[in-house]
C-alpha positions in Angstrom: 0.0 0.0 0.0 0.6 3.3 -0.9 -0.2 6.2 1.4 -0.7 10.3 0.4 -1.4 12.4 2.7 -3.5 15.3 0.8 -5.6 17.5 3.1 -5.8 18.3 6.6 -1.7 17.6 6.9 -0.5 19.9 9.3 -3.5 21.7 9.5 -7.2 20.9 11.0 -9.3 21.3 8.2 -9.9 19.3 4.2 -9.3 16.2 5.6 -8.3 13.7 2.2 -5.9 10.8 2.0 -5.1 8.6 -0.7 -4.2 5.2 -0.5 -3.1 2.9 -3.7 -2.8 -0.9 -3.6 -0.2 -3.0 -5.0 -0.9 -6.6 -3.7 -2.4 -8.7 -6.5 -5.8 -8.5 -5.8 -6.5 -5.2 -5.8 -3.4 -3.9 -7.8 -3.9 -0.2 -9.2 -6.8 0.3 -7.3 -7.1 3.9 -5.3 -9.4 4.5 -2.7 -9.5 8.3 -1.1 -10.2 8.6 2.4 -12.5 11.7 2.4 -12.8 14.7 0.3 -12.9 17.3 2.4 -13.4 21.2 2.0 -10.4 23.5 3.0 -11.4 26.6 4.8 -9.1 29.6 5.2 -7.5 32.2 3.1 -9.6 32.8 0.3 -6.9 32.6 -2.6 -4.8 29.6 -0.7 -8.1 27.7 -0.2 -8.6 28.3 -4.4 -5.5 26.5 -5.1 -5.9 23.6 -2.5 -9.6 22.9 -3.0 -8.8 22.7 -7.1 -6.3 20.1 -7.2 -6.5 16.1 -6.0 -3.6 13.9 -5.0 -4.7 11.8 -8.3 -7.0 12.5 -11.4 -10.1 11.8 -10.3 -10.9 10.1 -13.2 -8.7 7.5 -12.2 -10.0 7.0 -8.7 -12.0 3.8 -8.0 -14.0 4.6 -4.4 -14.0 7.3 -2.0 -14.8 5.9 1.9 -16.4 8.9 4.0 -15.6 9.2 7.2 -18.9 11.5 7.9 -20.9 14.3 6.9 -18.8 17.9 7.8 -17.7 19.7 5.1 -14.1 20.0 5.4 -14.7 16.0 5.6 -17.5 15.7 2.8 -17.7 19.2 0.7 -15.3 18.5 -2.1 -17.3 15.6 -3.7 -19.1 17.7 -5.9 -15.7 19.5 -7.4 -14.4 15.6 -7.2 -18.0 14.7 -9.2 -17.1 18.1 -12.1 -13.3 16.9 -12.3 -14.2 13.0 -13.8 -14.9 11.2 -11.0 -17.1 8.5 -11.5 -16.7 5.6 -8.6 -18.6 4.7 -5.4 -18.9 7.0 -2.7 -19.5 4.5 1.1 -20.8 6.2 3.9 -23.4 5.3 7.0 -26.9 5.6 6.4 -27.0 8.9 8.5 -24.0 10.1 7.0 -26.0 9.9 3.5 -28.8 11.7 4.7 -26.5 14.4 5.8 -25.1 14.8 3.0 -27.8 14.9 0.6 -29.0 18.1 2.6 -25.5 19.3 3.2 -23.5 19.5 -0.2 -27.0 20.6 -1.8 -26.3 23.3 0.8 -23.0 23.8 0.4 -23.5 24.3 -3.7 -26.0 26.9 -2.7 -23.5 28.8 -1.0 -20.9 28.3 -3.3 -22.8 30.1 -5.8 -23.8 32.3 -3.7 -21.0 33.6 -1.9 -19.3 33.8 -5.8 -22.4 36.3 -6.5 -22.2 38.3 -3.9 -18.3 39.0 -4.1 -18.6 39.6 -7.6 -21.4 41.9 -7.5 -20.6 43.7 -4.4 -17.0 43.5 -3.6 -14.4 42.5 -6.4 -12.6 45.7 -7.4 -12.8 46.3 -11.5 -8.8 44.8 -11.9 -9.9 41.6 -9.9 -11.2 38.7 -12.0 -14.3 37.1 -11.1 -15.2 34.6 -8.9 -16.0 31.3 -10.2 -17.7 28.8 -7.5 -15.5 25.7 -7.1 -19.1 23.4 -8.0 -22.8 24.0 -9.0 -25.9 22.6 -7.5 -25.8 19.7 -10.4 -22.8 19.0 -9.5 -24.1 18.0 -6.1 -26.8 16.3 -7.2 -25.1 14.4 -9.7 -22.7 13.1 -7.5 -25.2 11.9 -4.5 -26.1 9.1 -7.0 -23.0 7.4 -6.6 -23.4 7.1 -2.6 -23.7 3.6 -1.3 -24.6 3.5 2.4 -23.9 0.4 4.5 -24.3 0.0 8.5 -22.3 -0.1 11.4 -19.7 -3.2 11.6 -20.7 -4.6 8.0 -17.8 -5.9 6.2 -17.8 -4.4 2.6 -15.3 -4.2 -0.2 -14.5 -0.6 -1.8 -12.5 -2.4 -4.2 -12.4 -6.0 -5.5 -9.5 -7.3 -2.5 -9.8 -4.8 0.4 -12.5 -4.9 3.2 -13.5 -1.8 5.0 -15.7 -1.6 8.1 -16.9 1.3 9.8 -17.9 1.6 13.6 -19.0 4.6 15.4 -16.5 7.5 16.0 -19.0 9.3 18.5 -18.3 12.6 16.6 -21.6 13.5 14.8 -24.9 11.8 13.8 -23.9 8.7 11.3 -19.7 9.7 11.9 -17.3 6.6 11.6 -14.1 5.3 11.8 -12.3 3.4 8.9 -10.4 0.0 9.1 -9.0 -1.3 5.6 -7.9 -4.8 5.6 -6.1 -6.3 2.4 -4.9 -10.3 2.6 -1.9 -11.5 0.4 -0.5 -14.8 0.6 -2.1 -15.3 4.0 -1.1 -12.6 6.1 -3.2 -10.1 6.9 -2.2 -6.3 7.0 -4.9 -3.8 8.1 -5.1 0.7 8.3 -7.4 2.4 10.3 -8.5 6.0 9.8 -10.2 7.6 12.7 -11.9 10.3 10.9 -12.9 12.9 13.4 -13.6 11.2 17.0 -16.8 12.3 19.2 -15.7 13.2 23.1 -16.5 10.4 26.0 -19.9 11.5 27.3 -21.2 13.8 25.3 -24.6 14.5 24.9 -26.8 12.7 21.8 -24.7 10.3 20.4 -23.3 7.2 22.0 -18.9 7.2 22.8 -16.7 6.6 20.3 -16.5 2.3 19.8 -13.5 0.5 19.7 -11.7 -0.2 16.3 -10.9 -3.3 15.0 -6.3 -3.6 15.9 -4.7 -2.4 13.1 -0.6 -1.9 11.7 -1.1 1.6 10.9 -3.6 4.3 12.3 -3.9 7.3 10.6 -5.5 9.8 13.7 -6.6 13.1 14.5 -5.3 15.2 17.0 -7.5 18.5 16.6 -7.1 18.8 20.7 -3.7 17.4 21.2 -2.4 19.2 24.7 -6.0 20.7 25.5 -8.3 19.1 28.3 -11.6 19.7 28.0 -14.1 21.8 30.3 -16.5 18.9 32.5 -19.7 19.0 31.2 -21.7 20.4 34.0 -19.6 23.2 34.0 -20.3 23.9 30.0 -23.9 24.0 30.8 -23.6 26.1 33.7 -21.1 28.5 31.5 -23.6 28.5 28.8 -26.5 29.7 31.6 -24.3 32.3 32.7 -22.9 33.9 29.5 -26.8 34.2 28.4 -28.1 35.4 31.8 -25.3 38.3 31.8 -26.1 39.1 28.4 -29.5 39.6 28.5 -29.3 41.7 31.6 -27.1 44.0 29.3 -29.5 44.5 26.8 -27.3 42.5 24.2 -27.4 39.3 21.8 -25.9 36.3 22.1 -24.5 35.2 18.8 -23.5 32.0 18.0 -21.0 30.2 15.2 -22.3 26.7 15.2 -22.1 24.0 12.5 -25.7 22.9 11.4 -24.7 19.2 11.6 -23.9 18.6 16.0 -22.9 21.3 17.5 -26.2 23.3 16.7 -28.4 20.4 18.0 -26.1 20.1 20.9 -26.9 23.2 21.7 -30.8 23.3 21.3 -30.6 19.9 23.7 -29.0 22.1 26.2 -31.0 25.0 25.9 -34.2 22.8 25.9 -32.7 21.4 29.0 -31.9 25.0 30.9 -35.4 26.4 29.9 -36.9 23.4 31.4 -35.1 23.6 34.5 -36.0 28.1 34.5 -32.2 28.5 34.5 -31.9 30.7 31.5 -34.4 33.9 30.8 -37.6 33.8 29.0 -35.7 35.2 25.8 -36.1 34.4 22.5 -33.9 31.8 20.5 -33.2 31.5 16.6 -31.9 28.7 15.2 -31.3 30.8 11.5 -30.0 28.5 9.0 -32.3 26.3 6.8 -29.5 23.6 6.5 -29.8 23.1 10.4 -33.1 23.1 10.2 -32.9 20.4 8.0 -30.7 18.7 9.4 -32.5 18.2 13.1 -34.9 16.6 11.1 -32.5 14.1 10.2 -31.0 13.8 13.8 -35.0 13.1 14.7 -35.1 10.1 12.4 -32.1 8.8 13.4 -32.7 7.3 16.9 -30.6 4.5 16.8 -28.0 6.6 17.0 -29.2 8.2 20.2 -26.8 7.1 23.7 -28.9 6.0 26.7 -29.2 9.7 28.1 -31.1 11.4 25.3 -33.4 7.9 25.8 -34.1 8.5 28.9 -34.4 12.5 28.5 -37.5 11.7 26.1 -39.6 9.6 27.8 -40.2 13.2 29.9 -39.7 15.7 26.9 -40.7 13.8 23.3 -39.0 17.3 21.6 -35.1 17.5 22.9 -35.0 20.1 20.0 -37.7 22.0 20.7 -39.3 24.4 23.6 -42.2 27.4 23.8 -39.7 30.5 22.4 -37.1 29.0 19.9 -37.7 29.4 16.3 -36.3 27.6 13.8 -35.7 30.7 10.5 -35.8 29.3 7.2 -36.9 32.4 5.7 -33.7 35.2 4.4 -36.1 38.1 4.9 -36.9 36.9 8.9 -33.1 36.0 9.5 -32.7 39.8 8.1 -35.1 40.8 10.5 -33.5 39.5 13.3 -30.8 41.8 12.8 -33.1 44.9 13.4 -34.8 43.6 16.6 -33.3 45.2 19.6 -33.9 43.1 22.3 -32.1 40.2 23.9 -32.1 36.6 21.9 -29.7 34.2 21.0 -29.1 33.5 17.4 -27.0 30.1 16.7 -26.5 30.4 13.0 -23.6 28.5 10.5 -21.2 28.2 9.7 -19.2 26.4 12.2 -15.9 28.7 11.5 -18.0 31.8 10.5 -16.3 32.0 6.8 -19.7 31.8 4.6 -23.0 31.9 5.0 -26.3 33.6 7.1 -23.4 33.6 10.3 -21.5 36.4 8.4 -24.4 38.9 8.3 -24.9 38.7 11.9 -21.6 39.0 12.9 -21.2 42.3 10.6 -24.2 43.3 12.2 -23.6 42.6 15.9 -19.7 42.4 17.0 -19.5 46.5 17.0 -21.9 46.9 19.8 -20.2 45.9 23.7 -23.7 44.8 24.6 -23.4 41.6 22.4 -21.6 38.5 22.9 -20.3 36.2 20.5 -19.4 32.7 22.2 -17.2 30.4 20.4 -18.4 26.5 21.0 -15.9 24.8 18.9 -12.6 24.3 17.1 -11.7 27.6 14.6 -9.3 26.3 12.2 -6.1 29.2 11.2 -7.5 31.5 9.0 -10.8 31.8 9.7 -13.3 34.4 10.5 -13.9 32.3 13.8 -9.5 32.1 14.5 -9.7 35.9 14.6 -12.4 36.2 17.3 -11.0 33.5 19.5 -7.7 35.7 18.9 -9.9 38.4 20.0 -8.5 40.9 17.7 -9.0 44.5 17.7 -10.5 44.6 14.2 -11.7 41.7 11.8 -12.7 41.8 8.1 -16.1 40.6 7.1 -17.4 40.5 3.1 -13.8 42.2 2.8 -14.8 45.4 5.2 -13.0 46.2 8.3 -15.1 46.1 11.9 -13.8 46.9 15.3 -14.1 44.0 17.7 -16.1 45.6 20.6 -18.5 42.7 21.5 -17.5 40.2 24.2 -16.3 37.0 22.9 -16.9 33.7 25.3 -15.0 30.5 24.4 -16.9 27.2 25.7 -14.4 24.4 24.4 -16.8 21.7 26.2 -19.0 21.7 23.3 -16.0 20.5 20.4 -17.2 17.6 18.9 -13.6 16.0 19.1 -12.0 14.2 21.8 -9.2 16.3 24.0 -6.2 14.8 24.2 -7.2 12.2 26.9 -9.7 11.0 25.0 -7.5 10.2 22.4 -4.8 8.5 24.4 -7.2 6.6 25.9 -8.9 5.8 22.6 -5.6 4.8 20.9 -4.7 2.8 23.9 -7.5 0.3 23.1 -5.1 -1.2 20.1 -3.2 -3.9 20.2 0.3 -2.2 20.9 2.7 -4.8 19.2 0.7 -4.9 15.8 0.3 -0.8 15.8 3.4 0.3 14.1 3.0 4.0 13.5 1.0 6.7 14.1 0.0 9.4 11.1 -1.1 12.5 13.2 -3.4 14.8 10.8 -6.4 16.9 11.6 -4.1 19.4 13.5 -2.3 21.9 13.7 1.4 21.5 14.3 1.5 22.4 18.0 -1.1 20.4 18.9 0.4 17.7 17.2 4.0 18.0 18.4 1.8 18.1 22.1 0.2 14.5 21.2 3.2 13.3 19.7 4.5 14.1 23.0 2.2 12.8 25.1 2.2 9.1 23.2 5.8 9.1 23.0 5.8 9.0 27.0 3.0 6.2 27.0 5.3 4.1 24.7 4.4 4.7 20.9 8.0 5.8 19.5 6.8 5.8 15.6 4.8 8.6 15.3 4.7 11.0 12.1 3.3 14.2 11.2 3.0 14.3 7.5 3.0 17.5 5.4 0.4 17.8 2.5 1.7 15.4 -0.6 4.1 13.2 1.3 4.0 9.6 0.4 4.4 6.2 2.6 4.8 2.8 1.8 2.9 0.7 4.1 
């Protein structure tokens, strides 16, 4: 086997690997281990979310890891570039993605629009979008989804299984297996792994042992806030808010973090710990996208069980409103009394999120609280940086609204969760360790970390470096 490490290499987000196999049964055969969206610089992201580690055209199978768009949100530009193979995913992760990459194309054009219409300068060329909305719809005819621990075969001579990485609804980890004269030689990918106890979904499962385990380490050298204490924070940022007048405004990805969130709100209003204010969910993708987390049960961890036999609507209570509509989110922006808007996207660099950030960070009253990873580069990097000023749609604003950081409710494991998760291999079949999904100081801190616990073979590969296996 072949391995090329393409996106998220030193960096946290367009997660895409490429592995090629040269034992007899499956000789020339590629797979790529997601196709994920990079998000950052606007020009750098061009260049990096045009090109593939091989012509597409010439790739067999793609095996998803799960539904979030630096994970999922180049299969349509994949799709437009000749790719013409099988696309294996969960069942949930399917139903995500037909919403999300429908979405996504909706943006894309979008967000091309709008900067050529109200902000490229008359030397600048226009923007192109990277894919259309048939391009997303063409290419959600090649997904196959298969269930949790079902043996299946990407490729005529390789068996892949997923299990449950506990990250988001339908979210998996990979195992590849190939078989040559008898011996057996298996990689692992862990896509993006959920935290220990989190709310909704059920803890991450262990893999099957494998020789090589390509892992994230998003949180390497961070240790989560405990949980009671992230609902408590969460109380607290909204009670001081709304006693000054303000909004809170809220980043959130529409897949997990902004259901997450509803659960705990639902939770807080039941219990009268958070003001009678109003709540907006604005962002028609989210809304969506609950109703795919409603369908999806079996999913669900014991908690959330429990939680409905006493409350049948975990996503639902008197004064949130779900906003579909562009002219009510607009309105929202008007009103000028205390809510909490939770709009996408997840690292604030397109959509509806943008327009109330433009529209909100100048004013000391607001607050905008940061409930997740914000890769380098982003809108979202600059508020947890807390700078002065930020850009949005290309315009300067002064950063005068508070700005709350509530790590608790990442969807990753921290870096305990990790070691502990990696700990459940087999340690004298796992050879090495390909730390992606990162940036480089978090991954020299979990290299680190595992070289104390005993793993001496562990790598951090750059973008378009090669291993044999």
């Amino acid at each position: 086997m072949k391995l090329t490490f393409w996106g998220a290499a030193r960096t946290v987000t367009g997660s895409q690997h490429l592995v090629e196999f040269d034992h007899e049964a499956a000789a020339g055969r590629k797979i790529l281990l997601d196709c994920g969206l990079y998000q950052g610089r606007r020009e750098e992201a061009k260049t990096l979310n045009t090109q593939f580690a091989t012509d597409p055209a010439m790739l067999d199978a793609v095996v998803l890891s799960h539904a979030h768009i630096d994970h999922s949100g180049l299969l349509p530009r994949l799709y437009r570039q000749g790719f013409r193979g099988s696309i294996y995913c969960t069942h949930a992760t399917y139903d995500l993605c037909a919403l999300m990459l429908r979405d996504s194309a909706y943006i894309q054009e979008k967000d091309a629009e709008f900067f050529n219409r109200k902000i490229r300068k008359k030397n600048q060329t226009k923007v192109e979008p990277l894919y259309d909305m048939d391009d997303a719809e063409r290419v959600l005819d090649h997904f196959v989804a298969v269930p949790y621990d079902y043996a299946f075969h990407p490729v005529e001579g390789v068996e892949a299984r997923f299990r449950d990485a506990g990250h988001i609804l339908g979210s998996a980890t990979v195992t590849l297996t190939v078989t040559e004269n008898g011996n057996e030689k298996r990689l692992g990918f862990t896509g993006d792994l959920g935290n220990p106890g989190r709310p909704i979904l059920r803890d991450p499962a262990t893999m099957l042992d494998v020789d090589w385990l390509i892992c994230e380490s998003t949180y390497g050298g961070k240790t989560h806030e405990p949980a009671g204490q992230a609902k408590d924070r969460l109380a607290e940022v909204i009670g001081e808010t709304a006693k000054r007048g303000g909004k809170v405004i809220i980043p959130a990805f529409a897949v997990g973090r902004t259901q997450e969130l509803v659960y705990a709100l639902d939770q807080l209003w039941n219990e009268n710990r958070i003001p009678r204010i109003p709540v907006f969910v604005d962002s028609p993708l989210a809304v969506n996208v609950t109703g795919v987390f409603q369908a999806h049960p079996e999913c669900y961890d014991r908690d959330l069980l429990n939680y409905m036999l006493t409350d049948d609507n975990p996503f639902g209570f008197e004064r949130l409103e779900y906003v579909r509509d562009v002219s009510r989110s607009k309105e929202l922006n008007g009103m000028r009394v205390p809510m909490v808007i939770i709009s996408a996207s997840g690292m604030a660099e397109a959509g509806r999120i943008l327009h109330h950030l433009r529209n909100n960070i100048e004013n000391p009253k607001n607050t905008v609280m940061v409930v997740g990873y914000m890769a380098e580069h982003t809108l979202g990097r600059r508020l947890v940086e807390k700078r002065s000023e930020v850009k949005i749609f290309g315009q300067p604003h002064p950063l005068r609204a508070e700005v709350a950081i509530m790590n608790y409710f990442s969807a990753h494991a921290d870096e305990p969760g990790l070691l502990d998760f990696i700990e459940q291999h087999d340690r004298e079949r796992l050879k090495t360790l390909f730390l992606v999904h990162g940036d480089p100081e978090r991954q020299e801190a979990l290299t680190g970390a595992l070289n104390e616990t005993g793993y001496d073979d562990v790598r951090m590969p750059a973008r378009g470096e090669t291993v044999t296996l």
